[in-house]
C-alpha positions as CSV (number, residue, x, y, z in Angstrom):
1,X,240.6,-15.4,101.4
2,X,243.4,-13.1,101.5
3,X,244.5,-10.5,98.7
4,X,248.0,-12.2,98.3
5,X,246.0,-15.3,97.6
6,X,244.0,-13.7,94.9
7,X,246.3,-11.9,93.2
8,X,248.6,-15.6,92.8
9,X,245.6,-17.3,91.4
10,X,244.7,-14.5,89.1
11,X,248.8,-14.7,87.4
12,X,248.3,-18.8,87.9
13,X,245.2,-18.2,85.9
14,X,246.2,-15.8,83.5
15,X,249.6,-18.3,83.1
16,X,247.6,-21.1,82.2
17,X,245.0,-19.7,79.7
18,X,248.0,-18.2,77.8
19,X,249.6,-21.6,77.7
20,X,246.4,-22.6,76.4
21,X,246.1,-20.7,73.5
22,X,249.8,-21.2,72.9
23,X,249.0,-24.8,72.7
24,X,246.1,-24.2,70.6
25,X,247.6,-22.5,68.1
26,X,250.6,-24.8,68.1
27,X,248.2,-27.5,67.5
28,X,245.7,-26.0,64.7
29,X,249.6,-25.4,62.7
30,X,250.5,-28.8,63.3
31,X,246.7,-29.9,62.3
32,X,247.2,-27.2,59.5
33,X,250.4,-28.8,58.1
34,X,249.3,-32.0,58.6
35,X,246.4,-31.7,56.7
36,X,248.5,-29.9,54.0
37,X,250.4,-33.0,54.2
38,X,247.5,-35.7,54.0
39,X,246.2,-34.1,50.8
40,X,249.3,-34.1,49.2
41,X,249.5,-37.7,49.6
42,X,245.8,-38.6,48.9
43,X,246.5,-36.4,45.9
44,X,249.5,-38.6,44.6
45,X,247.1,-41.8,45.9
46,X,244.5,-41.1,43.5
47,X,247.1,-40.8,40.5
48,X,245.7,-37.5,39.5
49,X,249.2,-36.3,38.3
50,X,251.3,-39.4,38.0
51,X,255.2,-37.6,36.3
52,X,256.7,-39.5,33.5
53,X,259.1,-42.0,35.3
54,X,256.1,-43.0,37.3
55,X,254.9,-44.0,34.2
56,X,255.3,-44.6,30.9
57,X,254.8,-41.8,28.1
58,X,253.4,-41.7,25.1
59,X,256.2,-40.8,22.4
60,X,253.6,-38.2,21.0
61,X,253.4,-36.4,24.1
62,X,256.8,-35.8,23.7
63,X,256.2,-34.7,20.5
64,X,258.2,-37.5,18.9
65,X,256.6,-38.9,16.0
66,X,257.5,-41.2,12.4
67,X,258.5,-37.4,11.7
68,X,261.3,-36.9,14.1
69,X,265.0,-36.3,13.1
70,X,266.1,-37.4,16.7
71,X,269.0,-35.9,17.4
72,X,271.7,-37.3,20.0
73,X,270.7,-33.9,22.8
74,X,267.1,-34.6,22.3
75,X,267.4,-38.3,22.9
76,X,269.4,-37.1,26.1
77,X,266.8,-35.0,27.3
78,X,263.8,-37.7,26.8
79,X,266.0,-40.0,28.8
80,X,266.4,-37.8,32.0
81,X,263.0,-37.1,31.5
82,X,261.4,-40.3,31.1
83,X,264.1,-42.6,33.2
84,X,261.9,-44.9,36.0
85,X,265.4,-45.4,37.1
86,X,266.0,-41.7,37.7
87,X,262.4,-40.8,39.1
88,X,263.0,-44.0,41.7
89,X,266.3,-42.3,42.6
90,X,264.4,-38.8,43.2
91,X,261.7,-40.4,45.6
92,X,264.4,-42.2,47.3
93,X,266.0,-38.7,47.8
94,X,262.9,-37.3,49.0
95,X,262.4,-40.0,51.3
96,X,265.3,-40.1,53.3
97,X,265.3,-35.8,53.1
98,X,262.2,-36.6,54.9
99,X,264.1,-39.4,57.3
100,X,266.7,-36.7,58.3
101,X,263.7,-34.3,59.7
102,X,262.7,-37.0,61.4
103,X,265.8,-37.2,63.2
104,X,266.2,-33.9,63.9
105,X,262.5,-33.5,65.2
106,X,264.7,-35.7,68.0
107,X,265.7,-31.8,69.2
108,X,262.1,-30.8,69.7
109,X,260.0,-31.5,72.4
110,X,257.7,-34.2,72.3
111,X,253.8,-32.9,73.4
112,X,250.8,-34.9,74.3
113,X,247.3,-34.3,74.8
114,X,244.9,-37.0,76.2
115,X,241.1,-36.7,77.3
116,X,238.9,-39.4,78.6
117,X,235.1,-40.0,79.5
118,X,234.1,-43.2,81.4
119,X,231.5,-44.4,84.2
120,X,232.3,-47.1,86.5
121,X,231.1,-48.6,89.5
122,X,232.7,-48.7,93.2
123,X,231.5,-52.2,95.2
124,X,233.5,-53.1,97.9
125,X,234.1,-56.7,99.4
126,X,231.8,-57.2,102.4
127,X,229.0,-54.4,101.3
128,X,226.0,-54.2,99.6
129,X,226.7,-55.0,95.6
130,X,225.3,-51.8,93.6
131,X,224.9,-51.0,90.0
132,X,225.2,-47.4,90.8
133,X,227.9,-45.9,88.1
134,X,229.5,-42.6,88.6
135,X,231.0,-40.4,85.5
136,X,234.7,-39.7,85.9
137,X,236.5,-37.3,83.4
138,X,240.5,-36.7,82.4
139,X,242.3,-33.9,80.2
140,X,246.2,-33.9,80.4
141,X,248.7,-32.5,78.4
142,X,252.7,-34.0,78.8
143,X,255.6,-32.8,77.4
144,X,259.2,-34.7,77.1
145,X,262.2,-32.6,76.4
146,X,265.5,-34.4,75.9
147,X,268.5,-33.0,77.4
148,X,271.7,-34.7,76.7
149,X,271.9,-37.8,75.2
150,X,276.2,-38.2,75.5
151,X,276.1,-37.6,71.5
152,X,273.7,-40.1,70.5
153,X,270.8,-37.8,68.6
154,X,273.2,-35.9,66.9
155,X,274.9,-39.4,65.6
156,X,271.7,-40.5,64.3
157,X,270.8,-37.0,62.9
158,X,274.5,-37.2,61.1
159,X,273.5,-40.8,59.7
160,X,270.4,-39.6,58.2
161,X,272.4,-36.6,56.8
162,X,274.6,-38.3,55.2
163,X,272.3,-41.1,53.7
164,X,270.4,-38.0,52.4
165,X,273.6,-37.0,50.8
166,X,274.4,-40.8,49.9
167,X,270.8,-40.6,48.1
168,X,271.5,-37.3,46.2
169,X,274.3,-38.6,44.9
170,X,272.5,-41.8,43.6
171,X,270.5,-39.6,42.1
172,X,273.2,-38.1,39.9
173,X,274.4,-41.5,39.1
174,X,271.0,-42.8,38.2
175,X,271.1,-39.6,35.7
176,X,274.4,-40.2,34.4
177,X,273.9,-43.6,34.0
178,X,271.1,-42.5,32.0
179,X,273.2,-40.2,29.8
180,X,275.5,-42.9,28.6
181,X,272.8,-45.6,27.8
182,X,271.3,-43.5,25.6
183,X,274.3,-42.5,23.8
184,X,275.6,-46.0,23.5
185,X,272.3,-47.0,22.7
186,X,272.2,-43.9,19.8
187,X,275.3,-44.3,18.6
188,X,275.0,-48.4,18.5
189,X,271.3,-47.4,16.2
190,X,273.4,-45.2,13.9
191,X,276.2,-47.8,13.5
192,X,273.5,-50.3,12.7
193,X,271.8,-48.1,10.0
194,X,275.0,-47.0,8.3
195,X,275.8,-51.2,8.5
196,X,272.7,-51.7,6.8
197,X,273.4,-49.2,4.1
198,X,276.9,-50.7,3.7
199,X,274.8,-54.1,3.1
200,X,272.5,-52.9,0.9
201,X,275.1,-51.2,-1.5
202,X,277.1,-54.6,-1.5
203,X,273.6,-56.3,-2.6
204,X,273.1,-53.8,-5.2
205,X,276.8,-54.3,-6.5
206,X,276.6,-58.1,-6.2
207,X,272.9,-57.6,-8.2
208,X,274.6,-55.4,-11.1
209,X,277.5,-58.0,-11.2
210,X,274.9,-60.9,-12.2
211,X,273.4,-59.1,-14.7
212,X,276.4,-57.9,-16.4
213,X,277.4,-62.1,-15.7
214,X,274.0,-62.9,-17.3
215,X,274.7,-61.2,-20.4
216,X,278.1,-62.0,-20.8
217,X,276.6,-65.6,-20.9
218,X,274.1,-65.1,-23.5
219,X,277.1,-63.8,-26.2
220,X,278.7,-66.9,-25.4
221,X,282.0,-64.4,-23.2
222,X,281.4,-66.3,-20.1
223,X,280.5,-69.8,-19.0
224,X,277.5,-71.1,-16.4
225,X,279.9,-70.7,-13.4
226,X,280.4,-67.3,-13.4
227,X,276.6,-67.0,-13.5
228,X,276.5,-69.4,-10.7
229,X,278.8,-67.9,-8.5
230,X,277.2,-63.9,-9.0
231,X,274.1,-66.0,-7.8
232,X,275.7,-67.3,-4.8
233,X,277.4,-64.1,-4.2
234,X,274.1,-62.1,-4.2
235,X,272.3,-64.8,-1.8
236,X,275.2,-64.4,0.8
237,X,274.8,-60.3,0.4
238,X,271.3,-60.9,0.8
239,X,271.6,-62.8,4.0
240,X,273.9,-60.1,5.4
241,X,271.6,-57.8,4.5
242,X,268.7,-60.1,6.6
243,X,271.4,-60.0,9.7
244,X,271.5,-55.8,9.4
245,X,267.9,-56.0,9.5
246,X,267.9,-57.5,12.5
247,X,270.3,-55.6,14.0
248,X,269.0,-52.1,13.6
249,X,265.8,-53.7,15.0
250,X,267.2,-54.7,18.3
251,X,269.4,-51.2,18.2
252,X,266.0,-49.5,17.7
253,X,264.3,-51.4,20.8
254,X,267.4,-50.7,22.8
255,X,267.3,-46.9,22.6
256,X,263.9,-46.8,23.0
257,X,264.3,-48.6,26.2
258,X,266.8,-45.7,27.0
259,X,264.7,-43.2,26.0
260,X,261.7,-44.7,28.5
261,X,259.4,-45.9,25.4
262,X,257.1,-48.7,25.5
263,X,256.8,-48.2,21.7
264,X,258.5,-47.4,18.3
265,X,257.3,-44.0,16.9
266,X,259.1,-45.0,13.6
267,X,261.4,-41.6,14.6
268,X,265.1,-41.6,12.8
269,X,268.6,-40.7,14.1
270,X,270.9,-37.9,13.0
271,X,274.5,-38.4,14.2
272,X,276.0,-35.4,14.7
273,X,279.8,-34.8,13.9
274,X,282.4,-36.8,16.1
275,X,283.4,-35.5,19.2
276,X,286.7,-34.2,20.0
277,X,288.3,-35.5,23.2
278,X,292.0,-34.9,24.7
279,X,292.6,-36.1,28.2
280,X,295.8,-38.1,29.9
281,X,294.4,-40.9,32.6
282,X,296.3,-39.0,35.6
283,X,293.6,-35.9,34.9
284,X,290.8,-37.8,34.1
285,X,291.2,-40.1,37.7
286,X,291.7,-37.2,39.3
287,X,288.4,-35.2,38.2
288,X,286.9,-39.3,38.7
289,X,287.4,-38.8,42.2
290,X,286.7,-36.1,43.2
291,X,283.2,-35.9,40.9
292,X,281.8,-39.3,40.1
293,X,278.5,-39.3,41.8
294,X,278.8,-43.3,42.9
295,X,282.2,-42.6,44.7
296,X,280.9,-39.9,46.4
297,X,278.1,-41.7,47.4
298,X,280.0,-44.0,48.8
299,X,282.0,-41.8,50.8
300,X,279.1,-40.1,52.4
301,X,277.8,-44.2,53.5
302,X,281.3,-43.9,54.8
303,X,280.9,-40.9,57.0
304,X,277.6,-42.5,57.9
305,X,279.2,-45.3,59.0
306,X,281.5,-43.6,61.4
307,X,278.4,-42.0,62.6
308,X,277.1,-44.7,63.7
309,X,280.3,-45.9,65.6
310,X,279.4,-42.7,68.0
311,X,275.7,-43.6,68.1
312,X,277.1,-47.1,69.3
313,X,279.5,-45.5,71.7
314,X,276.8,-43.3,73.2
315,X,274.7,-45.8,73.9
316,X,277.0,-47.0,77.0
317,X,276.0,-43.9,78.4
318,X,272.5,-42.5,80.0
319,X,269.6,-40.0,78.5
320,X,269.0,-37.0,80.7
321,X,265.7,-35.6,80.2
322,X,262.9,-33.2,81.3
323,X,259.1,-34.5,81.7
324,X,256.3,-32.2,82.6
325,X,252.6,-33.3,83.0
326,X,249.5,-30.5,83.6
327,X,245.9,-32.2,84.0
328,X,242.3,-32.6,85.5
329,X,240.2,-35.4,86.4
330,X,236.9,-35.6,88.6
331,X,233.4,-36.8,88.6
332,X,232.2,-33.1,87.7
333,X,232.8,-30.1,86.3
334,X,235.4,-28.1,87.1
335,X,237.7,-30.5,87.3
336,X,240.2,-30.4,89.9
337,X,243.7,-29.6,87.8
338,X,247.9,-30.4,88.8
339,X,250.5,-30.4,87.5
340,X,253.8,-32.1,88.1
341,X,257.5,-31.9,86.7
342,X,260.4,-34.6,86.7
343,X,264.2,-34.6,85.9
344,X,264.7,-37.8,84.4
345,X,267.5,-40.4,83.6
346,X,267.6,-43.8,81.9
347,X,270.7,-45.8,81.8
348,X,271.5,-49.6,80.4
349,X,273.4,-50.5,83.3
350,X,274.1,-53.9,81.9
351,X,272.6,-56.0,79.1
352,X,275.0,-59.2,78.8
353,X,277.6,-56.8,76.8
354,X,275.0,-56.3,73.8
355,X,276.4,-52.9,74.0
356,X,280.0,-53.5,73.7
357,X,279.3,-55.6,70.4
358,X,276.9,-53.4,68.8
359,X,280.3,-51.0,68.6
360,X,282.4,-53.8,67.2
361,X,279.8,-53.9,64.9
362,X,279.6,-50.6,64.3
363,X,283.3,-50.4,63.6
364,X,283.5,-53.5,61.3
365,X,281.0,-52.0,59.1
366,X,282.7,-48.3,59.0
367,X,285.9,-50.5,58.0
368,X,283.8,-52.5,55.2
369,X,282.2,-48.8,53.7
370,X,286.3,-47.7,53.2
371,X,286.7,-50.9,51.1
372,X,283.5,-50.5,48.9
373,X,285.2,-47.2,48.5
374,X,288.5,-48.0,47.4
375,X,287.2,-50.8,45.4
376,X,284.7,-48.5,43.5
377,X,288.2,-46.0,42.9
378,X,290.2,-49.0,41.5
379,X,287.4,-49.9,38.9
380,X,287.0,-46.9,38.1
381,X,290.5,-46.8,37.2
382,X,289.8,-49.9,35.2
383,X,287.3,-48.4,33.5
384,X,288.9,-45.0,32.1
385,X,292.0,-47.2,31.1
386,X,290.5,-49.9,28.8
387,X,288.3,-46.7,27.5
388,X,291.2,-44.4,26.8
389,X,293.1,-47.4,25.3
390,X,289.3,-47.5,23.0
391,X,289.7,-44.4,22.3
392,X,292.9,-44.3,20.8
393,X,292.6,-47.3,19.1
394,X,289.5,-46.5,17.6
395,X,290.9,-43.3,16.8
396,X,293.6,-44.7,14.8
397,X,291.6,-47.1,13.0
398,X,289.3,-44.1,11.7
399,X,292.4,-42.6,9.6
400,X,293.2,-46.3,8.5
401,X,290.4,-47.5,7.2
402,X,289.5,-44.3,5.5
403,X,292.6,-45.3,3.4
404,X,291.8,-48.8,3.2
405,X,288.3,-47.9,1.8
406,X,289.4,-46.0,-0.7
407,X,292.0,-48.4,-2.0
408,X,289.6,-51.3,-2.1
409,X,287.2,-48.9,-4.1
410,X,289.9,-48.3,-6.5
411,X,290.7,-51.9,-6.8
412,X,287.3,-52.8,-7.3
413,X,286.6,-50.7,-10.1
414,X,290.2,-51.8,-11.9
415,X,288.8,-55.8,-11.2
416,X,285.5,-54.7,-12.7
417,X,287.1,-53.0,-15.6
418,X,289.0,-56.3,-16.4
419,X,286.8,-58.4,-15.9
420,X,284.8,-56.5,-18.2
421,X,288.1,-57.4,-21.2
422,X,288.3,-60.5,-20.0
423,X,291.4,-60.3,-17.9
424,X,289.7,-61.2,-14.4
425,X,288.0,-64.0,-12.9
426,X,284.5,-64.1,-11.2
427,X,286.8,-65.2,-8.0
428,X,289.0,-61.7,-8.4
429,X,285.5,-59.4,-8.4
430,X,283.9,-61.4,-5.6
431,X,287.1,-61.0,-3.5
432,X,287.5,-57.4,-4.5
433,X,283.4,-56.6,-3.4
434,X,284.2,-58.3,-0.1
435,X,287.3,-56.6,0.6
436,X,285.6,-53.6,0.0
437,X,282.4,-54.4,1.9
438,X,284.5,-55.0,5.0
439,X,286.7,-51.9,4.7
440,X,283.1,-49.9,4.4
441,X,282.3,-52.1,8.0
442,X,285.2,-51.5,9.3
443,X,285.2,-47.6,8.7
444,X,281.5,-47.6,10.4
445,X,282.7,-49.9,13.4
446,X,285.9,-47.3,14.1
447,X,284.0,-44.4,14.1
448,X,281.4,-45.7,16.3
449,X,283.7,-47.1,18.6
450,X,285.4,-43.4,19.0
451,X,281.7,-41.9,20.2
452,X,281.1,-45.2,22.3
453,X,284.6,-44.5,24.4
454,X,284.2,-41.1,24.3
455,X,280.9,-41.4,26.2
456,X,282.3,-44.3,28.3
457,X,284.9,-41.2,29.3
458,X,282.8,-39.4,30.5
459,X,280.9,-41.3,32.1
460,X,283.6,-42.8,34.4
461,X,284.7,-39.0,34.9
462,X,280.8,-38.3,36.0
463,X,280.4,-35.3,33.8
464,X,278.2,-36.3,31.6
């Protein structure tokens, strides 16, 4: 054996036990992050950490109690918290983050690593049959490289980009979504309460009316039907009073759905003072469209769409790829070793035009994703305009019914006052209570309304 021959052995060697290590320490960081990996998600298996969203809190762990003054920021903040809607929205982001590596891991070569063990017989037709076995062993390691693809991986890695996109954007929706159930849901609870108040003074009003009717009756100043009417007049405030009940019940039960409660912790609600809003519909479509989190999301399952359209046009054309295989097999140790490497091509020559309609497809779906998009633009529209028209309307009938409460207060107190003399009929304070009951409703209802389009505002704007 000549030098020469040596010396090319001792590189081929030297070549091939640093490719070993190479691939050894390749493998132990892949085993590394992998394991990483696994515990992670026998760690979220287990439920040893489970985030609210995942499940339902306890109101006491967010320190809301019978004691709490909830305010309309601190209900916001429990919601985004607490959401299942919004935590569903994050793991959906995370998963297709996740499905966008894995199409970019499309870039990376692809290794393999196989070893066998077996014993097997040789018998041959027309010789003696044996049960001799012999041992035969096998180590390979394969790699696959892709090359060029005419535009397909990088069409699929776009699509997974943009659904990643297309799922952060849900997220922000699923947040401001979020925001403006709760604030409907607060405001709706205060409206309720300050009904119920308005109930319960018209009941106390109606109450003092019978007994002033009551005595009047007993000095002979006023007959049994003014007694009888104060008593029908009190049962009808009574069973308003019955409906308000109800009402700030089911207003409770909805915010506490909002907030992400399973339970009434008996809290109350402060209403802050009313917001302040200013804003023409040209402006407000505009900011609309360029930052509402569902329109954007459907414009980036747009550009995924017309992704796929060059996936599906790439697919009429062949993969070019690199294979390379280095192993040993034998019946003993040291095993005798090769190696081999391959230039490689696949290509759908025909396939009964499956192709050709996978790209009509492909473009009837990009032209579907521009009409969810423009639909979703033209509601929004919809939306901002009946709101703004809310707003004003509500707006207006704040002012007004301040008036109109204040008149029917006055004209209540001049009915009392004769019907006190005897100048008034039970009919005149009944119809004066009413009057005034309803202006008082009417007053709460405006107001309300005002928050309610405010936040409907901003929610079509998506800044919540």
């Amino acid at each position: 054996m000549g030098l020469e021959t040596i010396t090319v052995r001792s590189v081929f060697d030297t070549l091939v036990a640093r490719a070993a290590v190479t691939a050894a320490v390749a493998a132990a960081a892949v085993l590394g992050g992998g394991c990483a990996t696994v515990r992670h998600a026998r760690h979220v298996q287990r439920g040893d950490d489970i985030a609210f969203g995942e499940r339902t809190p306890r109101a006491a762990e967010l320190g809301v109690t019978s004691h709490t003054v909830l305010t309309l920021a601190a209900a916001v903040q429990t919601s985004l918290k607490c959401q299942p809607a919004i935590a569903q929205a994050a793991q959906n982001l995370a998963a297709a983050t996740a499905q966008a590596h894995e199409a970019m891991s499309a870039y990376l070569p692809s290794v393999n690593g196989s070893a066998s063990y077996g014993r097997s017989t040789s018998n041959a037709e027309g010789a003696p049959t044996r049960n001799h076995s012999q041992k035969s062993y096998g180590a390979s390691l394969t790699a696959d490289l892709l090359v060029y693809d005419f535009g397909k991986t990088p069409a699929a890695v776009r699509q997974a980009c943009e659904q990643a996109v297309a799922a952060e954007e849900t997220l922000a929706a699923a947040r401001n979504d979020a925001v403006f159930n709760v604030r409907s849901a607060f405001f709706n609870l205060c409206k309720a309460e300050e009904l119920q108040g308005v109930s319960e003074q018209a009941v106390r009003q109606f109450r003092e009316h019978l007994d002033q009717v009551k005595a009047f009756e007993e000095v002979g100043k006023r007959i049994r039907y003014d007694v009888t009417k104060a008593e029908v007049d009190l049962g009808n405030a009574q069973l308003n009073l019955i409906t308000a009940h109800s009402d700030v019940s089911n207003a409770r039960a909805g915010l506490n759905r909002s907030l992400g409660f399973a339970e009434d912790p008996g809290y109350r609600v402060q209403a802050g003072p009313a917001a302040e809003f200013a804003g023409s519909l040209t402006n407000l479509m505009d900011k609309a469209r360029e930052n509402h989190p569902e329109l954007r999301a459907l414009r980036a399952r747009e550009r995924l769409a017309s992704a796929a359209v060059d996936q599906a046009i790439a697919a009429l054309y062949p993969d070019l790829g690199l294979h390379g295989q280095y192993g040993g097999s034998g019946s003993r140790f040291p095993l005798i070793w090769n190696w081999s490497a391959a230039a490689q091509s696949v290509w759908n020559v025909f396939t009964g035009w499956q192709e050709t309609w996978k790209v009509e497809e492909a473009v009837a779906q990009l032209r579907a994703a521009r009409t969810r998009v423009a639909d979703r633009e033209q509601q929004l529209y919809q939306e901002l305009s009946q709101a703004l028209n809310q707003l004003e309307s509500a707006r207006e009938r704040v002012g007004l019914t301040g008036l109109i409460v204040r008149q029917a207060q006055e004209s209540l107190d001049l009915i009392n006052e004769r019907y006190r003399v005897g100048q008034a009929s039970a009919v005149d304070v009944t119809d004066a209570q009413v009057a005034l009951t309803s202006a008082q409703a009417d007053r709460v209802k405006a107001r309300f309304d005002y928050e309610t389009a405010v936040a409907q505002i901003e929610h079509s704007v998506g800044e919540p």
